[in-house]
ZALOVEX-276178 format. One record per residue (C-alpha): residue in one letter; x, y, z. Coordinates in steps of 0.05 Angstrom, whole numbers, plus 5000, padded with zeros to 4 digits. Each point is the difference from the previous one (the first is absolute). Layout:
+----+------+------+------+
| aa |   xx |   yy |   zz |
+----+------+------+------+
|  A |    X |    Y |    Z |
...
+----+------+------+------+
***
This chain:
+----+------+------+------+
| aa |   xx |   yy |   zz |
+----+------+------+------+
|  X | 4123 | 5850 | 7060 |
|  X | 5067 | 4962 | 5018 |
|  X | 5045 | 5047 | 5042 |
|  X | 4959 | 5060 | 4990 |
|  X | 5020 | 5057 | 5049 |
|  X | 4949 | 5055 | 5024 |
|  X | 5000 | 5054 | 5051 |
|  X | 4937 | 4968 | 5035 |
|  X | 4964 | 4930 | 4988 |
|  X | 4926 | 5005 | 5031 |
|  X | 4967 | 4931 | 5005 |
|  X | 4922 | 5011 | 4995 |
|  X | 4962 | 5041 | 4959 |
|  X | 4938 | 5013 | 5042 |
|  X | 4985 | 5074 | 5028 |
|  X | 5056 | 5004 | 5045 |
|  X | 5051 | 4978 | 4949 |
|  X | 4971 | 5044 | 4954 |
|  X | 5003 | 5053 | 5042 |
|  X | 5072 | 4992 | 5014 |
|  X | 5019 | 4986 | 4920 |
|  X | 4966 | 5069 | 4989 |
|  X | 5042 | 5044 | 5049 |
|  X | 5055 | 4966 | 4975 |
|  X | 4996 | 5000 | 4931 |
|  X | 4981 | 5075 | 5008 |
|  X | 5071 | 5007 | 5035 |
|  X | 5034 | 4974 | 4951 |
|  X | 5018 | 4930 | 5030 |
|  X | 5007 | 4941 | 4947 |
|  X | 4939 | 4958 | 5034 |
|  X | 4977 | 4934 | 4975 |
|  X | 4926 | 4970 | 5023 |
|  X | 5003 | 4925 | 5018 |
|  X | 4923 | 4982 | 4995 |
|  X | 4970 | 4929 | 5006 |
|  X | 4927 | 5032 | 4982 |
|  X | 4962 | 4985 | 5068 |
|  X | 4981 | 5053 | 5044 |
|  X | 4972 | 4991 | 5061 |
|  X | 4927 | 5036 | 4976 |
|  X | 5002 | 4969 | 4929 |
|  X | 4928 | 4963 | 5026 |
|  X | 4965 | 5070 | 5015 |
|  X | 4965 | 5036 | 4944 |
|  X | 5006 | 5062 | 5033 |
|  X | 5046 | 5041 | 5040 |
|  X | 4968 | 5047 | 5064 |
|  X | 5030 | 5052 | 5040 |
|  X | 5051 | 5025 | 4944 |
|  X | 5002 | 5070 | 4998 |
|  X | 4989 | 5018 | 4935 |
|  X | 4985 | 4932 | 4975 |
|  X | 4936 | 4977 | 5038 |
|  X | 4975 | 4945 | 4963 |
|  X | 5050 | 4984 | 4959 |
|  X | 5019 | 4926 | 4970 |
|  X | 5066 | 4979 | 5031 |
|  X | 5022 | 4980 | 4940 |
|  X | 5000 | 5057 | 4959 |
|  X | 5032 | 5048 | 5062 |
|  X | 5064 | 4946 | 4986 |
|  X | 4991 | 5025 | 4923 |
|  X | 5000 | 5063 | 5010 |
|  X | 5059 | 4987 | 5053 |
|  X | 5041 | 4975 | 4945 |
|  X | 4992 | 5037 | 4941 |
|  X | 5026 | 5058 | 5060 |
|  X | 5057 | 4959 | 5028 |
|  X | 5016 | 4988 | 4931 |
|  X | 5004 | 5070 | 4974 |
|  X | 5053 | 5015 | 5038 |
|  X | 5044 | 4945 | 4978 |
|  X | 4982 | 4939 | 5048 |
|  X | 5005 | 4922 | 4968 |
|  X | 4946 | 4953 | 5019 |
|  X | 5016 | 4929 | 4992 |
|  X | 4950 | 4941 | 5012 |
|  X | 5021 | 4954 | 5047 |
|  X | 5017 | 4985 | 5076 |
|  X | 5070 | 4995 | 5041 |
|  X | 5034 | 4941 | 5032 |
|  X | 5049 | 5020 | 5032 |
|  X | 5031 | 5055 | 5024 |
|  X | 5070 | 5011 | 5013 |
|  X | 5042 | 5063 | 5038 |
|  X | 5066 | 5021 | 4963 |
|  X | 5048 | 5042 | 5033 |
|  X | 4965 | 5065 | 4964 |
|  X | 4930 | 4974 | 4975 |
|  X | 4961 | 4943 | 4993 |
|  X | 4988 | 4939 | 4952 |
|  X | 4926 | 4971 | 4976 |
|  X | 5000 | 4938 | 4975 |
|  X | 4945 | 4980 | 4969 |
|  X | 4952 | 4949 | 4997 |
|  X | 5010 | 4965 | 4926 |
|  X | 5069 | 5023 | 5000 |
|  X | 5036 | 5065 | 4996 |
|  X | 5017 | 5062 | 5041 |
|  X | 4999 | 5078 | 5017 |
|  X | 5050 | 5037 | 5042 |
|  X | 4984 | 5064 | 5032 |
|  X | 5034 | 5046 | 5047 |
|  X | 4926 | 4992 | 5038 |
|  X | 4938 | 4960 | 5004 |
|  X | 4933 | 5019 | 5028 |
|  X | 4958 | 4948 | 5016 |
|  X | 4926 | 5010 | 4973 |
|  X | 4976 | 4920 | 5001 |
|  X | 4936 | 5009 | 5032 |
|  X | 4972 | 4937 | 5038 |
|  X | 4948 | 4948 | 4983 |
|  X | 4934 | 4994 | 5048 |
|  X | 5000 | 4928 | 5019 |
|  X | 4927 | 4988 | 5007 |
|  X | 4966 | 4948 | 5054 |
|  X | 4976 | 4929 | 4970 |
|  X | 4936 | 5013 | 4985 |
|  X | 4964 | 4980 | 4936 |
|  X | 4977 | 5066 | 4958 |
|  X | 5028 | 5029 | 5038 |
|  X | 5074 | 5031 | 4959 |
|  X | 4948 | 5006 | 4940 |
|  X | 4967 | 5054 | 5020 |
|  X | 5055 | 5041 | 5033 |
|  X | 5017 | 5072 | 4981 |
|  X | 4921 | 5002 | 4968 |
|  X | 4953 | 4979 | 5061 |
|  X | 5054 | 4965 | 5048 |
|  X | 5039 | 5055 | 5028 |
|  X | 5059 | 5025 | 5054 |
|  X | 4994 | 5071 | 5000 |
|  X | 4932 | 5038 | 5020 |
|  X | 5034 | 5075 | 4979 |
|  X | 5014 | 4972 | 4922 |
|  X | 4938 | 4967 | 5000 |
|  X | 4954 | 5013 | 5051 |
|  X | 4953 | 5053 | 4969 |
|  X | 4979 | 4960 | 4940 |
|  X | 4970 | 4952 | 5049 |
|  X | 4966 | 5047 | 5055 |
|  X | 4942 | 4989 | 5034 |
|  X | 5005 | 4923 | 4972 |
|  X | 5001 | 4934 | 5044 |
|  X | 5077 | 4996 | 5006 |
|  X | 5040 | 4941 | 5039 |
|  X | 5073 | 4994 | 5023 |
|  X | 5021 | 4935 | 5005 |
|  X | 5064 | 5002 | 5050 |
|  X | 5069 | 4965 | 4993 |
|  X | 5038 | 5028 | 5054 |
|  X | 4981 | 5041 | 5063 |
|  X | 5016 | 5056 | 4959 |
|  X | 4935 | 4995 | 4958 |
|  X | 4965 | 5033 | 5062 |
|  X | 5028 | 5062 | 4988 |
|  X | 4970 | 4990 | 4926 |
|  X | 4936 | 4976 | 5020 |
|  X | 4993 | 5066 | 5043 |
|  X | 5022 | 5040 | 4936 |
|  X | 4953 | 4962 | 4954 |
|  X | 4934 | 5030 | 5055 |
|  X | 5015 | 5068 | 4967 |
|  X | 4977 | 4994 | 4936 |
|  X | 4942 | 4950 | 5024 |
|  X | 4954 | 4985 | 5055 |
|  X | 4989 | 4933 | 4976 |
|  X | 5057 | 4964 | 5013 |
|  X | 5021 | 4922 | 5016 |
|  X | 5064 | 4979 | 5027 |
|  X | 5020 | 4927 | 4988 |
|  X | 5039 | 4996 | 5065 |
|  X | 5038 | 4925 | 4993 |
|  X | 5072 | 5031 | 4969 |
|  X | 5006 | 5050 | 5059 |
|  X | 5002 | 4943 | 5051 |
|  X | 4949 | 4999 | 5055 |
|  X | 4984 | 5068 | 5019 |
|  X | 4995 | 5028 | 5064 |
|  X | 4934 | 5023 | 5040 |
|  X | 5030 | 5076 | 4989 |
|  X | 5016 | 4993 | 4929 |
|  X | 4929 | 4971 | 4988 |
|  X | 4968 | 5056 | 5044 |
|  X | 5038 | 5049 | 4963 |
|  X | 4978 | 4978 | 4926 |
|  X | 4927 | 4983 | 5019 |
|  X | 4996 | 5075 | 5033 |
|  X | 4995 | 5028 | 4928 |
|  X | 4952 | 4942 | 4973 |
|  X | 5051 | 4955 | 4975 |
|  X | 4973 | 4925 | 4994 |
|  X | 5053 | 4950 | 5011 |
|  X | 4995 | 4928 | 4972 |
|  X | 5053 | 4948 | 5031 |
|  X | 4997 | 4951 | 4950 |
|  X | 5046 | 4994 | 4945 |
|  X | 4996 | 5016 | 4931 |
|  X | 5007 | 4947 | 4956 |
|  X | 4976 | 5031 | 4922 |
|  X | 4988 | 5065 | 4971 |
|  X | 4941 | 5008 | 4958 |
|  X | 4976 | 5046 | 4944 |
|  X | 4988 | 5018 | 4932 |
|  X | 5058 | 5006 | 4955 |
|  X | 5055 | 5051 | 5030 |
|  X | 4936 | 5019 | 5055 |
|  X | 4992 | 4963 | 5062 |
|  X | 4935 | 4985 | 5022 |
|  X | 5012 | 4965 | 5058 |
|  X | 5049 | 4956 | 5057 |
|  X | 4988 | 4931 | 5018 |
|  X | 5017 | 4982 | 5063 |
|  X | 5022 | 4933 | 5034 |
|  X | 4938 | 4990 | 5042 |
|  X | 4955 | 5006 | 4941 |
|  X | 4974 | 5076 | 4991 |
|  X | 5001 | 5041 | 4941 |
|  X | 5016 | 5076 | 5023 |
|  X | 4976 | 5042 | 4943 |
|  X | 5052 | 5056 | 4991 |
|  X | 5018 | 5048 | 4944 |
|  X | 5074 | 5014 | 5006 |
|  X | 5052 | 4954 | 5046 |
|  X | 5061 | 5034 | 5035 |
|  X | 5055 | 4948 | 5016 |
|  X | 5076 | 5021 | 5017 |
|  X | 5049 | 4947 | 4959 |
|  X | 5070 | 4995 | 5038 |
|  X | 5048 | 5054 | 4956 |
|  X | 5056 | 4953 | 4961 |
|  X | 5054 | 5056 | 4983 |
|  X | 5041 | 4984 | 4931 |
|  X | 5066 | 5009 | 5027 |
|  X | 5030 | 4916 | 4999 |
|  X | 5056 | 5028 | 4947 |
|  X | 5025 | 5037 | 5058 |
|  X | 5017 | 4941 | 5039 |
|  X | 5068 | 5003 | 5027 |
|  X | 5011 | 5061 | 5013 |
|  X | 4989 | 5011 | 5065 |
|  X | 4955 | 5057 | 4993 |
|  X | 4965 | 5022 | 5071 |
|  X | 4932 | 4994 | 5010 |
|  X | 4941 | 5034 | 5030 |
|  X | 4943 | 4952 | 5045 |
|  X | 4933 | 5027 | 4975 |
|  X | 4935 | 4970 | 5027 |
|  X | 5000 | 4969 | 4932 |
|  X | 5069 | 4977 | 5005 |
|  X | 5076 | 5009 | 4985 |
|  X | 5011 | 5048 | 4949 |
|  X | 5052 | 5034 | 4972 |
|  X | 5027 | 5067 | 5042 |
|  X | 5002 | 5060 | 4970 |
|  X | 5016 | 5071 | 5030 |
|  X | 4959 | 5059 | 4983 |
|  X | 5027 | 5011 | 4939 |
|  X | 4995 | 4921 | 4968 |
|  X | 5074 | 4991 | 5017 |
|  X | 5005 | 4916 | 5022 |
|  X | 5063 | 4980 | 5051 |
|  X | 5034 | 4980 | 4924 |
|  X | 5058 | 5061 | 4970 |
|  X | 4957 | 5009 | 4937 |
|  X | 4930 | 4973 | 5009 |
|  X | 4932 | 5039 | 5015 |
|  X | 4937 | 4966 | 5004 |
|  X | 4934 | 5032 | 4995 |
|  X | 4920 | 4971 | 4996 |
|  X | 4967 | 4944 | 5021 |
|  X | 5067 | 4960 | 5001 |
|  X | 5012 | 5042 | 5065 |
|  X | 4937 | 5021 | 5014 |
|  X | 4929 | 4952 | 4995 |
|  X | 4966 | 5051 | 5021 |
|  X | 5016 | 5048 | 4945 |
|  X | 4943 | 5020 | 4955 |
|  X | 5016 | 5045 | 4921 |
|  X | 5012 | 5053 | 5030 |
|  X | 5047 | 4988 | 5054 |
|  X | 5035 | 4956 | 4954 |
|  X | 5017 | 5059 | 4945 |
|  X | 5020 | 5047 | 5056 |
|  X | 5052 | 4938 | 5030 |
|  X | 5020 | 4989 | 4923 |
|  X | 5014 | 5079 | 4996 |
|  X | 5039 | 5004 | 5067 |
|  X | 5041 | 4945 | 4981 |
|  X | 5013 | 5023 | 4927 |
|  X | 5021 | 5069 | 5037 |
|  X | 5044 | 4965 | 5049 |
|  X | 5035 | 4954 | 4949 |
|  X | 5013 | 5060 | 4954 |
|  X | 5025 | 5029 | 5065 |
|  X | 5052 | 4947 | 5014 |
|  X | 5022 | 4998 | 4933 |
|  X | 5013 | 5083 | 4990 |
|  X | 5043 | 4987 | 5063 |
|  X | 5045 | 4946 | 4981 |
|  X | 5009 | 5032 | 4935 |
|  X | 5023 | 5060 | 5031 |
|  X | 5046 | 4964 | 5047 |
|  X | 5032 | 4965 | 4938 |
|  X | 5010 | 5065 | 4966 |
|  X | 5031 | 5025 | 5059 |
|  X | 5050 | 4945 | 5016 |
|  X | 5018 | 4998 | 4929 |
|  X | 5001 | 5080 | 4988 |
|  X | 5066 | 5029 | 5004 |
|  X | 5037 | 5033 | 5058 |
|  X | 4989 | 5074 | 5010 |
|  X | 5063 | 5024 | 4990 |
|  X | 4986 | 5078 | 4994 |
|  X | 4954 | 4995 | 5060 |
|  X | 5041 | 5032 | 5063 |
|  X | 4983 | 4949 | 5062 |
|  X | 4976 | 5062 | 5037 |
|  X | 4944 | 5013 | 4941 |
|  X | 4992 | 4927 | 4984 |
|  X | 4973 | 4988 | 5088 |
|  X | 4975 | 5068 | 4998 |
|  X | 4939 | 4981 | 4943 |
|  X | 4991 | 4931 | 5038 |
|  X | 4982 | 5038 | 5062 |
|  X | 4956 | 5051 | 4967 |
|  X | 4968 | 4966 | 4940 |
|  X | 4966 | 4951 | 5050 |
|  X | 4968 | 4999 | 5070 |
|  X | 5032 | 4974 | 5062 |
|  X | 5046 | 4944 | 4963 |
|  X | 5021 | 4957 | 5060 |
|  X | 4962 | 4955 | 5050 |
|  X | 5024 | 5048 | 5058 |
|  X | 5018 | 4940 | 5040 |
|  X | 5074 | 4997 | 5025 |
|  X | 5050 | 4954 | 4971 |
|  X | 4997 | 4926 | 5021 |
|  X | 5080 | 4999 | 5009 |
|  X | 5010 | 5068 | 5029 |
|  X | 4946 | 4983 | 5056 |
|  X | 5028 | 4941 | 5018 |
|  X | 5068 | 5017 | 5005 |
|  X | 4990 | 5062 | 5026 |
|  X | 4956 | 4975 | 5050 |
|  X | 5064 | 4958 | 5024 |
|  X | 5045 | 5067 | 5006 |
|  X | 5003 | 5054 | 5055 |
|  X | 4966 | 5061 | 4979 |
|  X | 5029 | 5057 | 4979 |
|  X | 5021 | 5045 | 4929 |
|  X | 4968 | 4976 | 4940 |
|  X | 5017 | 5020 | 4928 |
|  X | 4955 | 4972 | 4947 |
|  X | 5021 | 5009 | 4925 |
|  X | 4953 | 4997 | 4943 |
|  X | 4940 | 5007 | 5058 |
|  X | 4949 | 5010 | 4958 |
|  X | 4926 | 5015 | 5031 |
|  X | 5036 | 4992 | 5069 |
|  X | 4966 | 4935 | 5029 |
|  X | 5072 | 4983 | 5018 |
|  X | 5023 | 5058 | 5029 |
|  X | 4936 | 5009 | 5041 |
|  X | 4996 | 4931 | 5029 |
|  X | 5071 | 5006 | 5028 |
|  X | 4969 | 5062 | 5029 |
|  X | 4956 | 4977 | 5029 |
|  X | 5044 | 4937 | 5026 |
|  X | 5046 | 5055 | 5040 |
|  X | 5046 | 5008 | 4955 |
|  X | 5022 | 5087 | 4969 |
|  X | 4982 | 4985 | 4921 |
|  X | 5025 | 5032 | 4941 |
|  X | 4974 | 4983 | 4930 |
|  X | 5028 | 5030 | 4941 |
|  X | 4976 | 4990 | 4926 |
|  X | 5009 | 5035 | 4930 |
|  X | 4921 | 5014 | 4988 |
|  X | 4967 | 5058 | 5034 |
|  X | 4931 | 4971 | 4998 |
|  X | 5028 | 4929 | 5031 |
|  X | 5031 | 5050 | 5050 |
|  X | 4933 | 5047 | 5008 |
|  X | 4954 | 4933 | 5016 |
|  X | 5061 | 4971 | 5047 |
|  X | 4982 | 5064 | 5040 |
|  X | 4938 | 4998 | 4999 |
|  X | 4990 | 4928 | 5027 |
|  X | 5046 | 5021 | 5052 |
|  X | 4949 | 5051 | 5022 |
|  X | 4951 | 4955 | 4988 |
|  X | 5033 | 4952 | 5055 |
|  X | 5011 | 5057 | 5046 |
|  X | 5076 | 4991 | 4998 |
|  X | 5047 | 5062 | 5034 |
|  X | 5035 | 5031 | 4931 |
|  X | 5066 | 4984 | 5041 |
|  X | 4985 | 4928 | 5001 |
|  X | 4971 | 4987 | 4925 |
|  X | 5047 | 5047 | 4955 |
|  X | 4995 | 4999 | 4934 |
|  X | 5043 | 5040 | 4935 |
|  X | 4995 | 5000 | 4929 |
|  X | 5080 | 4987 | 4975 |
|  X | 5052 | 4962 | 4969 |
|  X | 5000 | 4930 | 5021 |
|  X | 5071 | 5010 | 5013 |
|  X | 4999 | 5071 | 5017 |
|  X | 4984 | 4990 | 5081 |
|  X | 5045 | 5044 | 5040 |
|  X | 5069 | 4970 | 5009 |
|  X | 5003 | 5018 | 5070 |
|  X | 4944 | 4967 | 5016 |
|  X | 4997 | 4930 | 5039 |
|  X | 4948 | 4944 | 5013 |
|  X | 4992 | 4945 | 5035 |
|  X | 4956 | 4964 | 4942 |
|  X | 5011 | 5018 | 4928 |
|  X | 4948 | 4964 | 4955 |
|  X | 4981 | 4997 | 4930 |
|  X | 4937 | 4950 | 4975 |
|  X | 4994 | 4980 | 4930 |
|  X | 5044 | 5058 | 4972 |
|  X | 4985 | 4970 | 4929 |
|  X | 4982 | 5043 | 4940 |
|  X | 4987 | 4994 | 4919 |
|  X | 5037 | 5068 | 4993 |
|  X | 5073 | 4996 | 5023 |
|  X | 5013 | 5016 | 5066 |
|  X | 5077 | 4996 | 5034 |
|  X | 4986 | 4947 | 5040 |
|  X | 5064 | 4975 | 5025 |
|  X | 5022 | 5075 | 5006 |
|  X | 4931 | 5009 | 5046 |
|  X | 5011 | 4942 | 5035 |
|  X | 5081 | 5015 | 5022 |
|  X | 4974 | 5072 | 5013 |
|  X | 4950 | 4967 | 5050 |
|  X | 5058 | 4959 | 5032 |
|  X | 5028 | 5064 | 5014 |
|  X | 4948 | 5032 | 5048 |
|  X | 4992 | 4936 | 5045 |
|  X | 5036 | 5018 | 5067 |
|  X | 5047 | 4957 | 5029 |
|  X | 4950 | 4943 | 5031 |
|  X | 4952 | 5009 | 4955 |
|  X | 4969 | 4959 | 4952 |
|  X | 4994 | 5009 | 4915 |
|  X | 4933 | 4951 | 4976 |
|  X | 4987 | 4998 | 4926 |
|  X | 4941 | 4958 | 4979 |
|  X | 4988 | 4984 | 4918 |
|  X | 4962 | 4953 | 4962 |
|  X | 5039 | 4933 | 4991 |
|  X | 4954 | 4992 | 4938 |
|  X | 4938 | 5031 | 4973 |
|  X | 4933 | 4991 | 5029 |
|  X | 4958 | 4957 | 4964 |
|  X | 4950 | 5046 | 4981 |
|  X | 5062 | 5047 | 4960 |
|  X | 5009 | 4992 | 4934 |
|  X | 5059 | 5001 | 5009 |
|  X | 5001 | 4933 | 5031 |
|  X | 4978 | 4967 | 4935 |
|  X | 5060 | 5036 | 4961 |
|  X | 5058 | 4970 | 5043 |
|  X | 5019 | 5063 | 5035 |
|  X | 5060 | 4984 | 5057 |
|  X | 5012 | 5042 | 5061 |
|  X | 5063 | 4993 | 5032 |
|  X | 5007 | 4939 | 5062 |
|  X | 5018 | 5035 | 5064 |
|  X | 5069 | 4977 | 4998 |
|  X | 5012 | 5041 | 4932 |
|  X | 4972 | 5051 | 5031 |
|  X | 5049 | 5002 | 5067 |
|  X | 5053 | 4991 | 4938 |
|  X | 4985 | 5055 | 4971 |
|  X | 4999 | 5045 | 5058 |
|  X | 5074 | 4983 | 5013 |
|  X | 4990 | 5022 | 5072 |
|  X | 5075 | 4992 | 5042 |
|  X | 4983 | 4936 | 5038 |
|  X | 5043 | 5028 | 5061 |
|  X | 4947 | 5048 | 5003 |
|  X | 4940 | 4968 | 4990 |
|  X | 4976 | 4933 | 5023 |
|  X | 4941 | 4954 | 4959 |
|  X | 4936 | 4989 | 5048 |
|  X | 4959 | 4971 | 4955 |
|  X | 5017 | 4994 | 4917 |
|  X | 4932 | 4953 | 4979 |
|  X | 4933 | 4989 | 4955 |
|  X | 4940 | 5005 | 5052 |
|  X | 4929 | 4967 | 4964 |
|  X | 4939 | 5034 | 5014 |
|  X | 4934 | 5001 | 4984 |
|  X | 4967 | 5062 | 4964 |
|  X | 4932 | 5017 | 4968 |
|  X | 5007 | 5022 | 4928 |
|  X | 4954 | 5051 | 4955 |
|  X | 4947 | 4942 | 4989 |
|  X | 4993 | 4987 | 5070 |
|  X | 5029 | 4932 | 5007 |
|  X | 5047 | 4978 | 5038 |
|  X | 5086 | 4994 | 4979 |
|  X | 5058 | 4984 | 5025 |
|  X | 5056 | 5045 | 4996 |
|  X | 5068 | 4994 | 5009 |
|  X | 5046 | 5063 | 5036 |
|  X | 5077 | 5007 | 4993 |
|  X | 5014 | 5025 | 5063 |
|  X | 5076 | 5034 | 5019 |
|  X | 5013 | 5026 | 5075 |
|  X | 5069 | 5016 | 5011 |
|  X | 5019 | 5034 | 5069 |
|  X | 5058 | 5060 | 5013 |
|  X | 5058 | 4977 | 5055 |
+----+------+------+------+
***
């Protein structure tokens, strides 16, 4: 297994990671199944509440798992991880005997182990007549003398759940602390007896329990006993890094979003490893979600690959190319204003505003509605048509948020401004941009100001930023202009850092070349 490279590595082979190893495999991912072989419900005999498996050994829904995973093309090894490791565009499992697996992703399927209290025969009876969870197992012992022996406040809320299925019930009251006269009131009201002493053995016959022992000497006859062990998740190999985590009233545990997506690039989590409280079949539909969401990820990046490697469209006019941006998609901006062109603009007397390469207008109609006469002009009728639109929408005069489908470079010559601004006039089909840019120099009126903001790199999210592309520094960019000096003077040539929130929601920095040159 040394150095063996997979689309996604899922580490537990329970219902959840089976659930994600089958939506995967059936998409067509290259999935291998990490499995150490010990399920959380490996003790029960039965499974309950399973739509369309009521009844059902545990065991044999993890064959039949399997041989389904499997016949779609998913690889189960035997064995558990060590360590796990984040490259710069997957992950790394090492292990534990020695070797690895790299993946683009990992789901997390681990599971947790129920760390039972101290009690002798007490752990040999659980999952049979020892139990946690009255919906899996409650029915099979209705109407029978049931107790809940308590570990944590918590158990209350169990003890109440246990009175469903029984009206003889006992609750062995020491691991809840000393309870209150309400919380006493409130279990006794529904004929709850409460014993204060603690347990000290578990009795029975075989895998059946018979009865508890308690420290003060009395035998409570019972036929099944409900205990809540504290959840252990299976998740040390993920030690170091860093991962955020959720408080639970059982705990930390891992943090997962609502699709299984952890604070790590490329790692999803689903099951009891995130969630104690997750029974079968909450765990397949977490697996499932998270399978979906990996697959997800992973048809994105592959596209944005494709993309930054695909070649140019050179027989694609610039008007055509914007033109089937606009209209192959809904609203494609944020329709918040420019970071750079509010600020400086908020520094400069109001008054004639040209925008180039305006886009849906959220430039144009914040300078509107900042007093200043707005023009935005762009090559893409639909960009143009929802400009309008959100002008409307802000109840802007038509005099005071203007906006025309043209040339970049084809604004009247005659016409002056006091601001001339272009943001982020990049574009993967070739556009003139020095020729736009002069042209822009042009219509400023003497006093006036030219601003042109661009990306000083690509923003981390791009794929283009893992290919190396290189955007011009401001300085090259003022070069290139070649703009008479005894005309213009430099305000500001510079690289301004901000912070931005890309497609996955988090949080980037992102750096702007920023250019604002004013006419003597």
């Amino acid at each position: 297994m040394e150095s063996e490279t997979w689309d996604v590595v899922i580490i537990g082979g329970g219902a959840a990671g089976l659930s994600a190893a089958l939506m995967l495999g059936r998409a067509r991912r290259r999935v291998v199944v990490l499995d150490a072989g010990s399920p959380r419900n490996r003790f029960a005999a039965r499974m309950h509440g399973v739509l369309g498996h009521e009844g059902l050994p545990p065991a044999e829904l993890l064959e039949r798992g399997r041989r389904e995973a499997a016949g779609y093309g998913v690889v189960f090894r035997t064995g558990s991880a060590e360590r796990v490791e984040e490259l710069p565009r997957g992950v790394r499992v090492s292990l534990t005997g020695g070797g690895t697996l790299e993946a683009r992703a990992l789901v997390v399927a681990s599971g947790l182990t129920d760390e039972l209290p101290d009690v002798p025969g007490l752990a040999e009876r659980w999952g049979t007549s020892v139990l946690h969870c009255p919906y899996c197992h409650g029915w099979e012992f209705r109407d029978r003398r049931l107790g809940v022996l308590t570990t944590s406040p918590m158990s209350l809320h169990q003890a109440e759940l246990v009175r469903q299925w029984s009206e003889d019930v006992i609750v062995f009251t020491a691991g809840a602390g000393a309870l209150t006269v309400e919380q006493e009131r409130r279990l006794r009201s529904r004929g709850i007896r409460l014993i204060a002493a603690p347990v000290v053995e578990v009795l029975g016959d075989g895998d059946r329990i018979t009865a508890a022992r308690t420290a003060d000497g009395e035998t409570v006859a019972l036929d099944a006993l409900y205990t809540a062990g504290a959840p252990t998740p299976h998740e040390d190999f993920l030690a170091g890094l860093g991962l955020a985590r959720s408080e639970t009233p059982f705990g930390g545990f891992l943090a997962v979003d609502g699709m299984g997506k952890t604070s790590g690039d490329r790692i999803w989590a689903a099951g009891n490893v995130v969630n104690p409280g997750a029974n079968v079949p909450i765990s397949i539909g977490a697996g499932a979600i998270a399978g979906a969401a990996v697959n997800a990820a992973l048809v994105a990046e592959d596209f944005d690959t494709a993309e930054a490697s695909a070649e140019p469209w050179p027989e694609v006019a610039p008007a055509d190319y914007w033109e089937r941006r606009y209209a192959d998609a809904g609203p494609v901006w944020s329709g918040r204003v420019n970071a750079v062109l509010a600020d400086i603009a908020a520094s400069l007397k109001p008054g004639s505003a040209l925008d180039l390469g305006c886009g849906e207008g959220a430039d144009v109609i914040w300078l509107a509605e900042h007093g200043w006469t707005a023009t935005g002009i762009d090559i893409s009728p639909t960009a143009i048509q929802r400009a309008r639109e959100a002008a409307r929408a802000a109840e802007l005069p038509e005099d005071h948020a203007r906006f025309l489908v043209a040339d970049l470079a084809g604004v009247e010559a005659d016409d002056r401004y006091d601001l001339v601004t272009a943001s982020f006039l990049h574009s993967p089909v070739e556009l003139p941009r020095r020729e736009i840019l002069r042209a822009a120099a042009d219509r400023v009126a003497p006093g006036g100001h030219l601003l042109v903001t661009s990306h000083a790199a690509p923003p981390p999210w791009s794929p283009h930023a893992a290919h190396g592309l290189r955007f011009p520094a401001p300085e090259e960019e003022v070069a290139q202009l070649a703009l008479d000096p005894a005309e213009w003077e430099t305000v500001a040539v510079e690289t301004r850092a901000r912070e931005a929130v890309g497609p996955d929601g988090k949080a980037a920095p992102l750096d702007d070349a920023v250019i604002l040159l004013r006419r003597r």
